[in-house]
MARBA-3410 file (N, C-alpha, C, O; in Angstrom, 1 decimal):
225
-57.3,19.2,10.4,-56.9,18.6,9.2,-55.4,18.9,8.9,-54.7,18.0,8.6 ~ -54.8,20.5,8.9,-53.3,20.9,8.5,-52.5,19.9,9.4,-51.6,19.2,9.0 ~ -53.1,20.0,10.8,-52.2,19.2,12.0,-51.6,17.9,11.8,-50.5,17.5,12.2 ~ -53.0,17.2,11.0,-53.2,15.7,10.9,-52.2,15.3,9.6,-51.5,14.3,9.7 ~ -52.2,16.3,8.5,-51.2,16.5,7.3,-49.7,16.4,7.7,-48.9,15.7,7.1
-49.4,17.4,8.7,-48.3,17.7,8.9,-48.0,16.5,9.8,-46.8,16.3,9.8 ~ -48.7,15.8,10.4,-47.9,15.0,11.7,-47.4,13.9,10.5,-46.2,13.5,10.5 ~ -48.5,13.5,9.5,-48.0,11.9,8.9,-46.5,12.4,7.7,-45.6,11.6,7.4 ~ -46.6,14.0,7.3,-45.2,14.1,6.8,-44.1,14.2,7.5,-43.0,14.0,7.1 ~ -44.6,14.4,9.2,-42.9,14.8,10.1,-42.7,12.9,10.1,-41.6,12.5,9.9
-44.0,11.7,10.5,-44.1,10.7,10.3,-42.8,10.0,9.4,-41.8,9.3,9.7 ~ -43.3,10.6,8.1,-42.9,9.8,6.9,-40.9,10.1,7.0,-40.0,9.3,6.8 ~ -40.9,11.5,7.3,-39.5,12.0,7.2,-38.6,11.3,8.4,-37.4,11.0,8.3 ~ -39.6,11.1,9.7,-38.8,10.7,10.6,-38.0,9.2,10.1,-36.9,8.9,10.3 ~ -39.3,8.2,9.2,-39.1,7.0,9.0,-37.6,6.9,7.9,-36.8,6.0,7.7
-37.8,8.3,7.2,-36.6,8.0,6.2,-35.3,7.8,7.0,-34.5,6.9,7.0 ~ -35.3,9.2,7.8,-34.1,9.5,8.8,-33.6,8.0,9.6,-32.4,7.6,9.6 ~ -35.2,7.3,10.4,-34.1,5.7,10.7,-33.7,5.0,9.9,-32.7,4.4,10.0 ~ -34.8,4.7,8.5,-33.7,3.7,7.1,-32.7,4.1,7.5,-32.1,3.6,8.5 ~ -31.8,5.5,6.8,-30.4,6.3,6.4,-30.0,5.8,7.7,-29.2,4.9,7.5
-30.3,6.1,9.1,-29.4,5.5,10.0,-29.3,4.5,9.6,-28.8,4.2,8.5 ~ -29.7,3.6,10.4,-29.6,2.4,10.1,-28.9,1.8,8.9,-28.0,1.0,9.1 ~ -29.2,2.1,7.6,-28.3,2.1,6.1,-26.9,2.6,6.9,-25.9,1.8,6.8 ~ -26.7,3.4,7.4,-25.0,4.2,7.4,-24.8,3.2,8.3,-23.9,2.3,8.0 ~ -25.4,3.2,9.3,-24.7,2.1,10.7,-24.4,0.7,9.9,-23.5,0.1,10.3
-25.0,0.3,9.0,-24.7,-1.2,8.8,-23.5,-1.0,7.2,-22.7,-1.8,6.7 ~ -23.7,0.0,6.8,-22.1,-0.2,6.1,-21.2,0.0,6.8,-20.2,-0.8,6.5 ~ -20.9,0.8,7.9,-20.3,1.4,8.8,-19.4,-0.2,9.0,-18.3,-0.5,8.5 ~ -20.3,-1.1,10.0,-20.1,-2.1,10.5,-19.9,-3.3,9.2,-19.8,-4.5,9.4 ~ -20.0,-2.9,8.1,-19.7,-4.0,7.2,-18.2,-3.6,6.6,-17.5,-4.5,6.2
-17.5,-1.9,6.4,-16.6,-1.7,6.3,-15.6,-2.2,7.4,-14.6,-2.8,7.1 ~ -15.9,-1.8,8.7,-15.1,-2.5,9.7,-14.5,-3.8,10.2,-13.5,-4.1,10.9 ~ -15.8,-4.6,9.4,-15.8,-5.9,9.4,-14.5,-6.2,8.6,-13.5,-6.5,9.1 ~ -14.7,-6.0,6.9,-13.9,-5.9,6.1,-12.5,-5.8,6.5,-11.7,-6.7,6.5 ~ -12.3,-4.2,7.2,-10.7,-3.6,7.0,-10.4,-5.0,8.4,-9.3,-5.6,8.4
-11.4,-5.2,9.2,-10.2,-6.2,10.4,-10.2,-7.5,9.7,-9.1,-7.9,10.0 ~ -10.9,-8.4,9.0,-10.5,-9.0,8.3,-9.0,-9.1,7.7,-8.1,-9.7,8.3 ~ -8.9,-8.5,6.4,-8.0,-7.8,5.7,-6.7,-7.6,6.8,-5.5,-7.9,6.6 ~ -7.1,-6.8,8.0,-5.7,-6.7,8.6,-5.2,-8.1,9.3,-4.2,-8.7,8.9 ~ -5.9,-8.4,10.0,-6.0,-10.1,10.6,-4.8,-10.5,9.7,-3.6,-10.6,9.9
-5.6,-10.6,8.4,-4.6,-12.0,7.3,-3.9,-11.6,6.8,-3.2,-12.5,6.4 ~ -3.5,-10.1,6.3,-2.1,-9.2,6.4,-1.3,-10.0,7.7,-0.8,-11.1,7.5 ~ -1.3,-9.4,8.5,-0.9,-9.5,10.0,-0.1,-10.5,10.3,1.1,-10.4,10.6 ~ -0.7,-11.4,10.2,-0.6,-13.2,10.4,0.3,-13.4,9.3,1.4,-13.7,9.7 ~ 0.0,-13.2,7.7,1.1,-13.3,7.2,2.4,-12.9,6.8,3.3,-13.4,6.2
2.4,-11.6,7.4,4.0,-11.4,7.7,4.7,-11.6,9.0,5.9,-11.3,9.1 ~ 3.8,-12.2,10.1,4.2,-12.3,11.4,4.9,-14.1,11.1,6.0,-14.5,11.5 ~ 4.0,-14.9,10.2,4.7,-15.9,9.7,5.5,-16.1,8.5,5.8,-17.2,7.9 ~ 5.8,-14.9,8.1,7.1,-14.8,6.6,8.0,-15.5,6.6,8.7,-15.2,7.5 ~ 8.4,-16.4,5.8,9.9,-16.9,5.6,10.4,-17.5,6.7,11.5,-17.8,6.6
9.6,-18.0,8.1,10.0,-18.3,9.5,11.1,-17.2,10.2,10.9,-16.0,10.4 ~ 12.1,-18.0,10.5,13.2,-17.2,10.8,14.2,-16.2,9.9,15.0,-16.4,8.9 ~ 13.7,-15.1,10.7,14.3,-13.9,9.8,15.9,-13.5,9.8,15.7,-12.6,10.7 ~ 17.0,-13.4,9.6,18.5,-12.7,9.9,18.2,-11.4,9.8,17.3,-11.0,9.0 ~ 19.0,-10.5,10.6,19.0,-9.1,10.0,20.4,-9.2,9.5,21.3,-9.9,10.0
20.5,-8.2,8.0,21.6,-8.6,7.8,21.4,-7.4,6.1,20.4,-6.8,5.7 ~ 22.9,-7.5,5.5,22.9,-6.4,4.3,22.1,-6.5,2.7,21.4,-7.4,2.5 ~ 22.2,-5.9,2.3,21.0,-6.5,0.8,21.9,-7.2,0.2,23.0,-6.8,0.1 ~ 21.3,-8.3,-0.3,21.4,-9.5,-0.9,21.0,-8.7,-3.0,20.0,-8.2,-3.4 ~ 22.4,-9.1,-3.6,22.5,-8.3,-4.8,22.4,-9.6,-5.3,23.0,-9.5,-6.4
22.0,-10.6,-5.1,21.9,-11.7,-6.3,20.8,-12.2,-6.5,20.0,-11.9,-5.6 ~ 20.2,-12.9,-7.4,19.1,-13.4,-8.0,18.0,-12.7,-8.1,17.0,-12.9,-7.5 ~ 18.7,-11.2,-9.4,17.4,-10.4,-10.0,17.1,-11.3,-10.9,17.6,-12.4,-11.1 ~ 15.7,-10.5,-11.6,15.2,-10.6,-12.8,14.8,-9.7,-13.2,14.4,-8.9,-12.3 ~ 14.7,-9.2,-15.2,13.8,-7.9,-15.2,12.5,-8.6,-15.4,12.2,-9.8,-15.3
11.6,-7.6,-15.6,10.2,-7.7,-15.2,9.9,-6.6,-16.3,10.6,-5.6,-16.4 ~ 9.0,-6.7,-17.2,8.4,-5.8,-18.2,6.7,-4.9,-17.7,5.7,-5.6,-17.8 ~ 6.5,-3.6,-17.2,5.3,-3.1,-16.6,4.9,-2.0,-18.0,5.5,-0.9,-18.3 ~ 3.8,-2.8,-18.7,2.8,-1.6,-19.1,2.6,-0.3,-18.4,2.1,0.1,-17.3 ~ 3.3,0.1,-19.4,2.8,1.4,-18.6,1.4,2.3,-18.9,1.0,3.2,-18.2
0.7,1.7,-20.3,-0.5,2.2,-20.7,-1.4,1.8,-19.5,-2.1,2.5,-18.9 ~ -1.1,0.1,-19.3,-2.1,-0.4,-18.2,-2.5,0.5,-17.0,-3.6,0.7,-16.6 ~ -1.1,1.0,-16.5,-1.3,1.4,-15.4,-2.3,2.4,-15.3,-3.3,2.6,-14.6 ~ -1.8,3.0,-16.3,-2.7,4.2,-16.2,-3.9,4.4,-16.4,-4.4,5.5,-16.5 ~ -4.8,3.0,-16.5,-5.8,3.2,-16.8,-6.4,1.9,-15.1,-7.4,1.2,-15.0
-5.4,2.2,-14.1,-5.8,1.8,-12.6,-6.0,3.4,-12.0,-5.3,4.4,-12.1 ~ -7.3,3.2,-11.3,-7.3,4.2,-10.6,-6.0,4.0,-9.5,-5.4,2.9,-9.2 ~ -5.9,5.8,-8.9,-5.0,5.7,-7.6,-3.7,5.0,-7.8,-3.0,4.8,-6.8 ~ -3.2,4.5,-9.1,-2.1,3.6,-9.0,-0.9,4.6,-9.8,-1.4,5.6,-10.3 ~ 0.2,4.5,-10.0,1.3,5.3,-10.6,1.9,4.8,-12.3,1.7,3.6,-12.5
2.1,5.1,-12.9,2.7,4.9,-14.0,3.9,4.3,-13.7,4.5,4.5,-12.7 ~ 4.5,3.2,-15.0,5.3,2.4,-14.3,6.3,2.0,-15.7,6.0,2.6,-16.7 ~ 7.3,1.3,-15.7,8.4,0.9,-16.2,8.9,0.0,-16.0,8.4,-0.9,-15.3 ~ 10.2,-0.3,-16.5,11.4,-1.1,-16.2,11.3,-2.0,-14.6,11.5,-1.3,-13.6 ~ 11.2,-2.7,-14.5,11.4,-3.5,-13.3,11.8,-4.5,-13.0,11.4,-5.5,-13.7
12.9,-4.7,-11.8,13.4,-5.7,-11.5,13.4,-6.6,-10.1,13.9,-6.3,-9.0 ~ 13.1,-7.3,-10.2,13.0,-8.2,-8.6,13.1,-9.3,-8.2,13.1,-10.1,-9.1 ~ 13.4,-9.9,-6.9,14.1,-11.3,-6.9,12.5,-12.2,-6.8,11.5,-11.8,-6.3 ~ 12.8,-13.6,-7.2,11.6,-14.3,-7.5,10.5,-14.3,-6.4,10.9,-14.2,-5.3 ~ 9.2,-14.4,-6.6,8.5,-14.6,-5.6,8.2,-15.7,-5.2,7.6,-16.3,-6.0
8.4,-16.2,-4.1,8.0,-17.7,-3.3,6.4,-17.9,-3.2,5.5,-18.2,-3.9 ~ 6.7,-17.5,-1.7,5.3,-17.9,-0.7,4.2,-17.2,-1.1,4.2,-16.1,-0.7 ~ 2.9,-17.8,-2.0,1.9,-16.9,-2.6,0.8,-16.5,-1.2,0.6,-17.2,-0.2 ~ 0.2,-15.3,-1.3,-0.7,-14.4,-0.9,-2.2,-14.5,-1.5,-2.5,-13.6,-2.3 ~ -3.1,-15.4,-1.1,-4.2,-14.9,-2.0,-4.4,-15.1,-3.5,-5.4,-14.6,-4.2
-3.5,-15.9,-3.8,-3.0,-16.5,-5.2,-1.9,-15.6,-6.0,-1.3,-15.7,-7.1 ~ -1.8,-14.6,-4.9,-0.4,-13.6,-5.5,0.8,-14.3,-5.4,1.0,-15.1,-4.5 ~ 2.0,-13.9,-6.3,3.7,-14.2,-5.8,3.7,-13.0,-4.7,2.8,-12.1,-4.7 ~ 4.7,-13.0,-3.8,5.4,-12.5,-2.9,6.8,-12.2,-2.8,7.7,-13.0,-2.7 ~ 6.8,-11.2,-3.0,8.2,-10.5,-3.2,9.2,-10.4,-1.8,10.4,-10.6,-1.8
8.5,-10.2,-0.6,9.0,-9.9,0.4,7.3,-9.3,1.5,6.1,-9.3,1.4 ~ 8.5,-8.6,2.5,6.8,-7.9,3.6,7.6,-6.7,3.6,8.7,-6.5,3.4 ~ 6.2,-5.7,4.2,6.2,-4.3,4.8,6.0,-4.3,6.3,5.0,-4.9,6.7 ~ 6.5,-4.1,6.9,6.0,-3.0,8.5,6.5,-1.7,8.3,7.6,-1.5,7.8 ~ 5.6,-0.6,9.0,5.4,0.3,9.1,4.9,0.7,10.6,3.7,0.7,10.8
5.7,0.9,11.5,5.3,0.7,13.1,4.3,2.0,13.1,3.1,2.1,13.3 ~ 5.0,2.7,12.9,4.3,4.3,12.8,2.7,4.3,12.5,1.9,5.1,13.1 ~ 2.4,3.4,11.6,0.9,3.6,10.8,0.2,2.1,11.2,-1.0,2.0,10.9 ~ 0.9,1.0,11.8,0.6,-0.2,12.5,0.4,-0.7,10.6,-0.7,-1.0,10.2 ~ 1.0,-0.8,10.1,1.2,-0.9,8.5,1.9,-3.0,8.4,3.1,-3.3,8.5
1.1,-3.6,8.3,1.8,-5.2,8.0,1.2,-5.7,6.7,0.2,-6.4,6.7 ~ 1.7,-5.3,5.9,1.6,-6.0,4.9,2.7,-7.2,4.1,3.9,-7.1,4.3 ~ 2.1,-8.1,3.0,2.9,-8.7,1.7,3.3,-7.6,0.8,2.7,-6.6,0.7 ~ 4.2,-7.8,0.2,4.6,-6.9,-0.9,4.4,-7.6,-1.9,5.3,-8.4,-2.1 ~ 3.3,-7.7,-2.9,3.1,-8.6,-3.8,3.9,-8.4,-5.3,4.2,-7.2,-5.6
4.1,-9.4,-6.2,4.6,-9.3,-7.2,4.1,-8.5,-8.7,3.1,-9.0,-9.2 ~ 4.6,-7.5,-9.4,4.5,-7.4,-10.4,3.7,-8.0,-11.6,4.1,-9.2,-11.7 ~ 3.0,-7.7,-12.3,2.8,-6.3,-12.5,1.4,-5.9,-11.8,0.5,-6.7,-11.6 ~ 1.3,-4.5,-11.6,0.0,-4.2,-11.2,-1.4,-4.7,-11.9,-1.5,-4.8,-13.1 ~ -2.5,-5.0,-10.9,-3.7,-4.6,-11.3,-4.0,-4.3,-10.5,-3.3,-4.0,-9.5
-5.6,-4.3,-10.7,-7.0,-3.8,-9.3,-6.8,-4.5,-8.4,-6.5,-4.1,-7.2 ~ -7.0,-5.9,-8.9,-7.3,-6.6,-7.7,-6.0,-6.9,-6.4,-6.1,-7.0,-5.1 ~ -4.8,-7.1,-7.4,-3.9,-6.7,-6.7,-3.6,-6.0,-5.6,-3.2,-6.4,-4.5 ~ -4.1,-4.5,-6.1,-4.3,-3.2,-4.8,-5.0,-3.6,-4.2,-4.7,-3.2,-3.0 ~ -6.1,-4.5,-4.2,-7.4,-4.2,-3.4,-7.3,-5.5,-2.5,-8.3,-6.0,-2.1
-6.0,-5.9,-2.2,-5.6,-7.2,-1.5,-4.2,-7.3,-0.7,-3.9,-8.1,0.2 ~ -3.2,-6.0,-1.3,-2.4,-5.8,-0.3,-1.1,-4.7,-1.6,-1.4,-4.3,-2.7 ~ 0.2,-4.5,-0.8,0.5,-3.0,-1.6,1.4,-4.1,-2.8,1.7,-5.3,-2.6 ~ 1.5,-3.5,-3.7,2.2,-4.2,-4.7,4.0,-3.7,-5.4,4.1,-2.5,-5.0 ~ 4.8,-3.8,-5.8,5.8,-3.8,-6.2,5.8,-3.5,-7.5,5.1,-4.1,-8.3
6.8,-2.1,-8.1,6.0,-1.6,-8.9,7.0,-0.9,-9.8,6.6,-0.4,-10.9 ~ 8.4,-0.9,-9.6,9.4,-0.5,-10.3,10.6,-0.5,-9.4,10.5,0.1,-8.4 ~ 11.8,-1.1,-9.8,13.3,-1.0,-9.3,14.0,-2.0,-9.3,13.7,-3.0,-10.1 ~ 15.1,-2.1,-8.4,15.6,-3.2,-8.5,16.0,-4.6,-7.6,16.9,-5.4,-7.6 ~ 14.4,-4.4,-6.7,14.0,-5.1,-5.6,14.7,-5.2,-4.5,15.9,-4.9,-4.3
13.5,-5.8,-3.4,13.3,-5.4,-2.1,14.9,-5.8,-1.8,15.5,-6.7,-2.3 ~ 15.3,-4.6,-0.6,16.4,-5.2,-0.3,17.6,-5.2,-0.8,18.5,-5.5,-0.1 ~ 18.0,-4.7,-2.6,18.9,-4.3,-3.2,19.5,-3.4,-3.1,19.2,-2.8,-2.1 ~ 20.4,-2.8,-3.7,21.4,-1.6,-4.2,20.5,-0.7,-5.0,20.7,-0.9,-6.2 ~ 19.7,0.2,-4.6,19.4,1.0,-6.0,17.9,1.3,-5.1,17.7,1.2,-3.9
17.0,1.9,-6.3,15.8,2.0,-5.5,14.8,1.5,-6.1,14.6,1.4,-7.3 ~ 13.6,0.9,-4.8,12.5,0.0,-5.4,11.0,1.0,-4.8,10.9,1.4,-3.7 ~ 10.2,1.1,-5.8,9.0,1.3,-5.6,7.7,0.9,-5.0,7.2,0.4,-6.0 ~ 7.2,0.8,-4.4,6.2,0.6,-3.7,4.7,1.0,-3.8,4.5,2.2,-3.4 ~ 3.9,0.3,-4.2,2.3,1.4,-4.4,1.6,0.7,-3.4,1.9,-0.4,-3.0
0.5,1.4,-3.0,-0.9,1.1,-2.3,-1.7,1.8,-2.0,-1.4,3.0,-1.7 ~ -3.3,1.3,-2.0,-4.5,2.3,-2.5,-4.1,3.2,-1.0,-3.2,2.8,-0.1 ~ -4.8,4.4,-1.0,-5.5,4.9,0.5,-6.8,5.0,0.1,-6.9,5.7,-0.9 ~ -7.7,4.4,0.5,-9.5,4.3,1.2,-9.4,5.0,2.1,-10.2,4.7,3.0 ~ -8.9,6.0,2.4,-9.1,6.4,3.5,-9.5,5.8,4.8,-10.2,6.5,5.5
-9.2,4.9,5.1,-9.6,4.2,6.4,-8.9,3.2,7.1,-9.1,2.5,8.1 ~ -8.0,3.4,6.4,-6.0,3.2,8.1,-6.2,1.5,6.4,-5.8,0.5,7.0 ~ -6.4,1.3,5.7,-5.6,0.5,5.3,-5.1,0.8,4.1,-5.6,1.5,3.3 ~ -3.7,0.0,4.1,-2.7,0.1,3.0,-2.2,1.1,2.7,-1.7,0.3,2.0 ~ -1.9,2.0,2.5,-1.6,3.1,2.7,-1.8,4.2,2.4,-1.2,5.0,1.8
-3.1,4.0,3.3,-4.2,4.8,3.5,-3.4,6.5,5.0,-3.8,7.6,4.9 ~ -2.7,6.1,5.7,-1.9,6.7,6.7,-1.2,7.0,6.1,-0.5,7.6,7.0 ~ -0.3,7.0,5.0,0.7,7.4,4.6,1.0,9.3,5.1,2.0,9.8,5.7 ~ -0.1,9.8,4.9,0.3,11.1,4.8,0.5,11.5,6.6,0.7,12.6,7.0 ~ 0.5,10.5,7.4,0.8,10.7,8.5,2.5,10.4,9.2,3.0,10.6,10.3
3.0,9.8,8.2,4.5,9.4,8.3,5.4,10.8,8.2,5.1,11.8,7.5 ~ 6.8,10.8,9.1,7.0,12.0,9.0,8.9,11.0,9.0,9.3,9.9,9.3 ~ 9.6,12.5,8.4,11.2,12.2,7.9,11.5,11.6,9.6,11.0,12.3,10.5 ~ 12.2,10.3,9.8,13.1,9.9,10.6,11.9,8.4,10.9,12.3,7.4,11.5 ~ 10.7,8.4,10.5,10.1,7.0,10.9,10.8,5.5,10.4,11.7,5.4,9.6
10.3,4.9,10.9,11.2,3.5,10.1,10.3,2.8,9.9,9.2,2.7,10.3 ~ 11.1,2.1,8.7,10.3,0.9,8.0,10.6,-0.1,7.9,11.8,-0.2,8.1 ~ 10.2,-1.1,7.8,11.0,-2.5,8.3,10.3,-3.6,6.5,9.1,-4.0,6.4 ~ 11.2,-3.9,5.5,11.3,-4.5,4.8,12.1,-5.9,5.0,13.3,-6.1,5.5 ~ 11.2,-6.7,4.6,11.8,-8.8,4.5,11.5,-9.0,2.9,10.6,-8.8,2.2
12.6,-9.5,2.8,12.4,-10.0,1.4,12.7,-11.6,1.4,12.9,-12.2,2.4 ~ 12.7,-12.1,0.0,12.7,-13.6,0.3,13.6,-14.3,0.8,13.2,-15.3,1.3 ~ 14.8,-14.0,0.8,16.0,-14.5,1.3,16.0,-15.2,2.6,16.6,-16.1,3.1 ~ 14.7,-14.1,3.2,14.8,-13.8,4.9,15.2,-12.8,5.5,14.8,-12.4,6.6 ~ 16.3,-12.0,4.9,16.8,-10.8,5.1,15.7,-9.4,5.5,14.7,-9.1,4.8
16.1,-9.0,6.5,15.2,-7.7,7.0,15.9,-6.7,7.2,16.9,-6.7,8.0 ~ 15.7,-5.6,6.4,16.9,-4.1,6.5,15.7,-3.3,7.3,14.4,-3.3,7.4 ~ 16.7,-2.8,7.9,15.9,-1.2,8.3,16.0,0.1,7.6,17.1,0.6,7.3 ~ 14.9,0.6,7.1,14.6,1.2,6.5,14.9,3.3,7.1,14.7,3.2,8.3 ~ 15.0,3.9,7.0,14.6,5.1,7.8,14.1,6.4,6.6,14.8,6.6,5.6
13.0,7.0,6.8,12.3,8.4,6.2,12.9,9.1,6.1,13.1,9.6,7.2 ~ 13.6,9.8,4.9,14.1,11.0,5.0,13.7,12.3,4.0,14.2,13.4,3.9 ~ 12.5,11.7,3.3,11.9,12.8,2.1,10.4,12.9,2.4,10.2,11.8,2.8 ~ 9.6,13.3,2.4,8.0,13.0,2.1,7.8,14.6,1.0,8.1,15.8,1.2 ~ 7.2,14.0,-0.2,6.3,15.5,-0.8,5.2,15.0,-1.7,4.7,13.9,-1.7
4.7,16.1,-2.4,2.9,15.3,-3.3,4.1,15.7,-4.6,5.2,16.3,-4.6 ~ 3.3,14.9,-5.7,3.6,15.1,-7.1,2.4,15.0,-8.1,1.2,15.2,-7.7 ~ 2.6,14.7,-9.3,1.4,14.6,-9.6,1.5,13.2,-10.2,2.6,12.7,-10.3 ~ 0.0,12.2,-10.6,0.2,11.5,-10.7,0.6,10.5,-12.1,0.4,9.3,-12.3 ~ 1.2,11.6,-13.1,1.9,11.2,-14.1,3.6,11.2,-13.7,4.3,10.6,-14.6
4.4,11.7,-12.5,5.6,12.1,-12.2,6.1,10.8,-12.1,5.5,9.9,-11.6 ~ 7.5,10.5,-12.8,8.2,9.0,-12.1,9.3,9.5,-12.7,10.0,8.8,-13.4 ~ 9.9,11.3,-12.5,11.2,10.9,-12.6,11.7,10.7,-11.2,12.9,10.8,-11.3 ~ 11.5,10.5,-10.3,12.0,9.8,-9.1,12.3,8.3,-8.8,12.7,7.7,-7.8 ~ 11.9,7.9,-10.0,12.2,6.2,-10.0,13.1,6.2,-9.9,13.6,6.2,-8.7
14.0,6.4,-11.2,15.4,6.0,-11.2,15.9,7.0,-10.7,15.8,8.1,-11.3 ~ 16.7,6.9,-9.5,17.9,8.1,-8.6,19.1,7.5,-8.4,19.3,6.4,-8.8 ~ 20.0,8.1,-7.8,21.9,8.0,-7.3,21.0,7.5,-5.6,20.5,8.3,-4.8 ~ 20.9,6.0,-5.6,21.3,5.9,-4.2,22.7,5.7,-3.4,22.7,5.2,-2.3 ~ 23.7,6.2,-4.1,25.0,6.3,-4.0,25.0,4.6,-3.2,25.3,4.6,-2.0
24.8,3.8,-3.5,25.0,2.4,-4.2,24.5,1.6,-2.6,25.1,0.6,-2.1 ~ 23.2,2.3,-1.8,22.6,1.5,-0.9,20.7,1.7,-1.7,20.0,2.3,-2.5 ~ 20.6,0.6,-0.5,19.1,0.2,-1.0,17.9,1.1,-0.5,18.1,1.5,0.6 ~ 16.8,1.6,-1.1,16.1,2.7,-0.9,14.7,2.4,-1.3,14.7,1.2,-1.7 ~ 14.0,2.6,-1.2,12.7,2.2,-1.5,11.5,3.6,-1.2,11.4,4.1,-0.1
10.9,3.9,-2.1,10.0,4.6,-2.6,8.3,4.4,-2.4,7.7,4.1,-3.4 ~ 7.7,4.5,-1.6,6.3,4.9,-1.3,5.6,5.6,-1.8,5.8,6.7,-1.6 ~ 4.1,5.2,-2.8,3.3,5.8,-3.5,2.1,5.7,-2.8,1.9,4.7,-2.0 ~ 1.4,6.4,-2.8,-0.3,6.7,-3.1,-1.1,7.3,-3.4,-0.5,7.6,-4.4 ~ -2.1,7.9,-3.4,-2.8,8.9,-3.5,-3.5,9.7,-2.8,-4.4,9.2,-2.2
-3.3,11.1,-2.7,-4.0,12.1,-1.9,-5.5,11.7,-1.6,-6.3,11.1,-2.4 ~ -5.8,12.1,-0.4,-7.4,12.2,0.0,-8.2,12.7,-1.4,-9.1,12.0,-1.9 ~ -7.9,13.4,-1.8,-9.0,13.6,-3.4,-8.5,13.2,-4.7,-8.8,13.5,-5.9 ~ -7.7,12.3,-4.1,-6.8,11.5,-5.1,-6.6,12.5,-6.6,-6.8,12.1,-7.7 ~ -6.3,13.5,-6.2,-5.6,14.5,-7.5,-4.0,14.7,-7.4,-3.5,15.5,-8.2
-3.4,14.1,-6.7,-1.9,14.0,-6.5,-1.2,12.8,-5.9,-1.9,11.9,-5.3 ~ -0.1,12.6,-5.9,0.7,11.4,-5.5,1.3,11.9,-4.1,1.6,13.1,-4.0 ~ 1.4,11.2,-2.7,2.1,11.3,-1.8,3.2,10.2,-2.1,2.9,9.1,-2.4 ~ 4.5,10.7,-1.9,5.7,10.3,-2.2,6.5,10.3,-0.9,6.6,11.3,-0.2 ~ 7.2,9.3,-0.6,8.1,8.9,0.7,9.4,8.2,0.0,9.3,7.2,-0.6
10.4,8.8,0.2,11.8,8.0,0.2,12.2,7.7,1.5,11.9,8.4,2.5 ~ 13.1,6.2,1.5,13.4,6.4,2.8,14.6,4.9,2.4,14.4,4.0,1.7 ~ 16.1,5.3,3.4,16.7,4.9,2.8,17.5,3.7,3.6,17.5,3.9,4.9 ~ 18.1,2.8,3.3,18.5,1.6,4.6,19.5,1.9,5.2,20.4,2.4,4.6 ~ 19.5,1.9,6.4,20.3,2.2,8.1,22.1,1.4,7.8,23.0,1.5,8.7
END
């Protein structure tokens, strides 16, 4: 009788143990599905940006300011507090987003749109967004946010970038600067006196996201070649 008890409980536990597999394996393969999706049509759309790209110096004409709640922000997970911003128009839409310009990041296999101001959720949860300065490609420095999920998208690898990597920014003009790494540290995620800095009058651009336990900011400057 104990034997007969005990077999239909090792029974019952064994049965839970394959649901949970099986449960883990098919999110597993439904997140995977997801992030290659998502990279695919990232990918494709900055491989076809603007067609033909120039390389060539930042293009200082046709800002705009841009007004960023900053109460909003703060009430986005993983996203930064925000301000004053300025950027040149966005064209070619993403997803029903404007488009500010694109990201590559060779280092982190990183292709994204840089989408337009101002932040929300869904925004993040579709590609990195544009988030304070005086846009892609300018004199001065521009901001950059995007979630990490932990799982290689958006900038999610950030904390694997190290000082001398390059970045490769296109903005609408067509114009592509090279970017180069020369700061990385954490902050917390109320800090923005690092927005406004002395780029001693070249273009710079700032990288946000959030730590694995999302209790701090990983922060990247990096400044054009």
């Amino acid at each position: 009788m104990f034997e007969s008890k005990y077999s239909k409980v090792l029974t019952v536990i064994l049965v839970i143990v394959i649901l949970a597999v099986i449960g883990l394996l098919g999110f597993l393969s439904y997140d995977f599905y997801q992030n290659s999706i998502i990279t695919k049509d990232t990918s494709d759309f900055v491989d076809n940006f603007q067609g033909e790209v120039t390389e060539g110096e930042a293009n200082n004409d046709n800002t705009e300011s841009l007004n960023i709640d900053a109460n909003a922000l703060n009430e986005i997970q993983d996203s930064d507090s925000g301000g004053r911003s300025s950027s040149t128009t966005a064209k070619k839409p993403y997803k029903g987003f404007g488009v500010l310009g694109t990201i590559e990041i060779p280092a982190t296999d990183v292709k994204y749109p840089v989408l337009e101001p101002n932040v929300t959720t869904k925004k993040l949860e579709t590609a990195v967004v544009f988030l304070f300065g005086t846009g892609l490609n300018q004199s001065g420095n521009s901001v950059i946010i995007g979630h990490n999920y932990r799982n290689g998208l958006f900038f999610s690898n950030n904390k694997k970038l190290k000082n001398g990597d390059k970045i490769y920014i296109t903005d609408n003009s067509g114009k592509k600067l090279t970017y180069t790494i020369y700061n990385k540290f954490e902050t917390t995620p109320e800090d923005t006196s690092f927005y406004q800095r002395d780029t001693g009058g070249k273009p710079e651009i700032t990288l946000s996201t959030c730590t694995d336990d999302s209790k701090a900011r990983i922060i990247i400057f990096a400044k054009a070649d």
